[in-house]
C-alpha positions, 0 to 999 in steps of 0.5 A: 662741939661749940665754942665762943669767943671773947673779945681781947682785954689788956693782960695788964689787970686781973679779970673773971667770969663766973657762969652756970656748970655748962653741963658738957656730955664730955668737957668744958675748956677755956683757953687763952690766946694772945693778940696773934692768935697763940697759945703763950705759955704752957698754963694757958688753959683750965678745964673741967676734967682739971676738976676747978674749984666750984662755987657753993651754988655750982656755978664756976669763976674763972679768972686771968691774970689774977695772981694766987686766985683759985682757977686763974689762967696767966695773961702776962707770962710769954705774951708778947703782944700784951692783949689776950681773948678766951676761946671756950669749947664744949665738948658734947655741949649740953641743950642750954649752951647748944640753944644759947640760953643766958648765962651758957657764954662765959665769954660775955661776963668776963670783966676787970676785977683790979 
């Protein structure tokens, strides 16, 4: 398994990342944590067998803290802390994201939308 992490962002604004299908053998997941290290709500994450919404090229846009987005993973609700990272995990992780290829971390293209 490989996982990747982002650094932490303000829960206050709405962010997204949009990346190619990671082409995980098992799943993908992408789950936020707050800046103690937790998991703060029980819709803290989405993953691949959740079947989220795909772009028309196949890529994936996940966003946080963008309310009534397609594939949006609350920031604010039960984070006390007021700051939260994304951690991704592969689960059976395809050649490209084993080899780090461009594009396979979806952590390093998440920006602020708002």
């Amino acid at each position: 398994n490989i996982y990747q992490t982002s650094p932490y962002f303000a829960a206050d604004g709405c962010y997204e990342t949009t990346f190619v299908d990671p082409e995980a053998e098992f799943f993908w997941s992408a789950t936020v944590y707050n800046a103690d290290g937790y998991m703060f709500n029980n819709v803290a994450n989405i993953s691949s067998e959740m079947e989220p919404e795909q772009n028309a090229d196949g890529s994936f846009t996940l966003r946080f803290g963008c309310d009534r987005k397609p594939n949006n993973i609350p920031t604010v609700e039960g984070n006390s802390t007021g700051r939260f990272n994304v951690l991704m995990r592969h689960y059976g992780p395809s050649q490209m994201v084993s080899d780090g290829k461009y594009g396979y971390n979806m952590t390093q293209f998440i920006r602020k939308v708002d």
